[in-house]
C-alpha positions as CSV (number, residue, x, y, z in Angstrom):
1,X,2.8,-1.3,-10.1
2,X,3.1,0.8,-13.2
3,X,7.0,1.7,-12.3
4,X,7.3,-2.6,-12.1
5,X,5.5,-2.7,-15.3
6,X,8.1,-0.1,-16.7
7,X,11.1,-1.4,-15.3
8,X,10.0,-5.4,-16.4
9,X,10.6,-4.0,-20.0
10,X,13.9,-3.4,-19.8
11,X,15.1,-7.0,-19.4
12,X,14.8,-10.1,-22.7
13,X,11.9,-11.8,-20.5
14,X,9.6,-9.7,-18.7
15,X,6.7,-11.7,-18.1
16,X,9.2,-13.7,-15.8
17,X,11.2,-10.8,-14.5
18,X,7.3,-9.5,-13.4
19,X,5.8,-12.3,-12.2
20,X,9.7,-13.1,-9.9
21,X,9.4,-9.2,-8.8
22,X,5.6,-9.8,-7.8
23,X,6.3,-12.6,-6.0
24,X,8.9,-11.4,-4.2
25,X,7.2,-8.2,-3.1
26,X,3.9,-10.1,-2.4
27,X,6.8,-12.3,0.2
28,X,8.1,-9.2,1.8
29,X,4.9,-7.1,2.3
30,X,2.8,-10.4,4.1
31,X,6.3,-10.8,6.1
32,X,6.2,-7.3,7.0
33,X,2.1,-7.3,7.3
34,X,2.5,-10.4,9.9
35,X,5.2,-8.7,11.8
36,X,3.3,-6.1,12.5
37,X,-0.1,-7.6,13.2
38,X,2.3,-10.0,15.9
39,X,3.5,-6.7,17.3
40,X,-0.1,-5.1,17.6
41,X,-1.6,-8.2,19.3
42,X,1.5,-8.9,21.1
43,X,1.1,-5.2,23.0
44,X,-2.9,-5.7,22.9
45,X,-2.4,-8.6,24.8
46,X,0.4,-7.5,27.2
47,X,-2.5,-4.4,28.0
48,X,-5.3,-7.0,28.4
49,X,-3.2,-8.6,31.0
50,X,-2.3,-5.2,33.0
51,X,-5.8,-3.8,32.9
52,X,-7.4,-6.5,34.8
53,X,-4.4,-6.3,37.3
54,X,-4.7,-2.5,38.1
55,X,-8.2,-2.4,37.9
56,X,-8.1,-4.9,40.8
57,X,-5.3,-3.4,42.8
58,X,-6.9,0.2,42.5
59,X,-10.4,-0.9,44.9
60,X,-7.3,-3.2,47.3
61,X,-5.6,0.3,47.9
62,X,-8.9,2.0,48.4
């Protein structure tokens, strides 16, 4: 944040060059936050569904 700070000084207006700069970083990390969590569940799920099928086809083959 300080490195934000320091470059919002620079420009005429930098209470609105901060807060467009905050927003816009706030949008990209919960974009890249919910992509992730959507990965993580999407393999947790596709595991969730495999376990229950190889822990029933291990006692068939026994």
């Amino acid at each position: 944040m300080e490195g934000l700070n320091q470059n919002c000084k620079l420009y005429t207006f930098p209470d609105f060059k901060c807060s467009v700069n905050q927003s816009i970083n706030q949008s990209i990390n919960q974009s890249i936050s919910q992509s992730i969590s959507r990965s993580i569940n999407q393999s947790i799920t596709k595991k969730n569904k495999k376990d229950p099928n190889e822990k029933t086809s291990i006692p068939i083959d026994k």
